[in-house]
N, C-alpha and C positions, 0 to 999 in steps of 0.2 A: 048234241055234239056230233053235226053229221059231218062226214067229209065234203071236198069237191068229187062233182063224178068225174070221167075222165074227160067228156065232155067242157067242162070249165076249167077256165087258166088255176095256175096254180096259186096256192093262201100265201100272200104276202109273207113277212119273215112275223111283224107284230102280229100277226091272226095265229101262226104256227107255233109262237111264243107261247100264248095264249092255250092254244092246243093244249103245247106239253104240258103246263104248266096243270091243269083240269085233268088231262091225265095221271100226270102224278101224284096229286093230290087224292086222287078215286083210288090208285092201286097204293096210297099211303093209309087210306082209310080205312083198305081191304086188310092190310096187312096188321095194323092195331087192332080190328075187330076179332081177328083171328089168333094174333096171341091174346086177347084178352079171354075170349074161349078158352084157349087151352089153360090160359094163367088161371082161370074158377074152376075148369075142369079139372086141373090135376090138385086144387087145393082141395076141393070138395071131395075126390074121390080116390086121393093117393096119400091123402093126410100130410102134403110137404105147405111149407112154408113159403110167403110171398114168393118173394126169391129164387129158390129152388124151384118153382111151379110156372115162374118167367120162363127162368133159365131154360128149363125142362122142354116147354112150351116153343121156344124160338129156337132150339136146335132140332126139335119134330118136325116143325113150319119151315126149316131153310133142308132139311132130308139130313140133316148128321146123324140122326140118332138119340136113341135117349142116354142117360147119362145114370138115371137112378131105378132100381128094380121097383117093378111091380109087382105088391104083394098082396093086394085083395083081388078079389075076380070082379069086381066092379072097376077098379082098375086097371088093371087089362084091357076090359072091355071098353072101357073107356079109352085108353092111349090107342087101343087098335082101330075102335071107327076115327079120335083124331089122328089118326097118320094116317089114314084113307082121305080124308075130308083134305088136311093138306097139301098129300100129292097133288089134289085136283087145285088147290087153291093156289098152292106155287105156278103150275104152269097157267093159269085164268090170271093172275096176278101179273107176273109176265109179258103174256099177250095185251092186255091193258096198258103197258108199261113202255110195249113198243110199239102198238096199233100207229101213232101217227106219226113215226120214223117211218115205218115198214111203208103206210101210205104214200105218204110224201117221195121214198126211195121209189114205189112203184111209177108213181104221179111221174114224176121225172122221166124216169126210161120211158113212158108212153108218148110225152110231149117230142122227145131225144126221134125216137120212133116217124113220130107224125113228120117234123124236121125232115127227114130222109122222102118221105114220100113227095 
């Protein structure tokens, strides 16, 4: 999944299509993997129910917060490395999300650029 460098014209619309479409699909992948972590994490060691342990899980993973207390110490310890793990997987998730917007925006100004010279 490499880009053009700046050197090459830029990816047609069907190529860029295609792009996004591999990107979102990777950062959709990321984001099911990652509630489903927390959905077995918080059932295995908060003792909640499917539901509540989704629930739980994808308000961690989007930064709201949790909803229900922790009351074992394995619990705890668990919600606190997943809301560490999160942070990072929100904003990784993200940049995946926009890599080939953000490209293609640069791609442009640089061609726009070359134009002038």
């Amino acid at each position: 999944m490499a880009f053009e460098s700046r050197k090459q014209a830029l990816a047609g619309n069907k190529k860029f299509l295609i792009r996004m479409f591999k990107y979102i699909l990777m950062a959709g992948i990321l984001v099911f993997v990652s509630a489903v972590i927390g959905t077995l994490g918080y059932m295995h060691f908060a003792d909640l129910g499917l539901v509540d342990s989704f629930h739980m899980s994808c308000l961690i993973l989007t930064g709201m917060g949790p909803v229900v207390e922790m009351k074992t110490t394995a619990a705890k310890l668990f919600s606190s490395f997943y809301a560490l793990y999160s942070g990072v997987a929100f904003l990784s998730i993200t940049a995946v999300f926009f890599a080939p917007l953000v490209h293609r925006f640069l791609h442009v100004l640089h061609l726009d650029e070359k134009e002038e010279d």
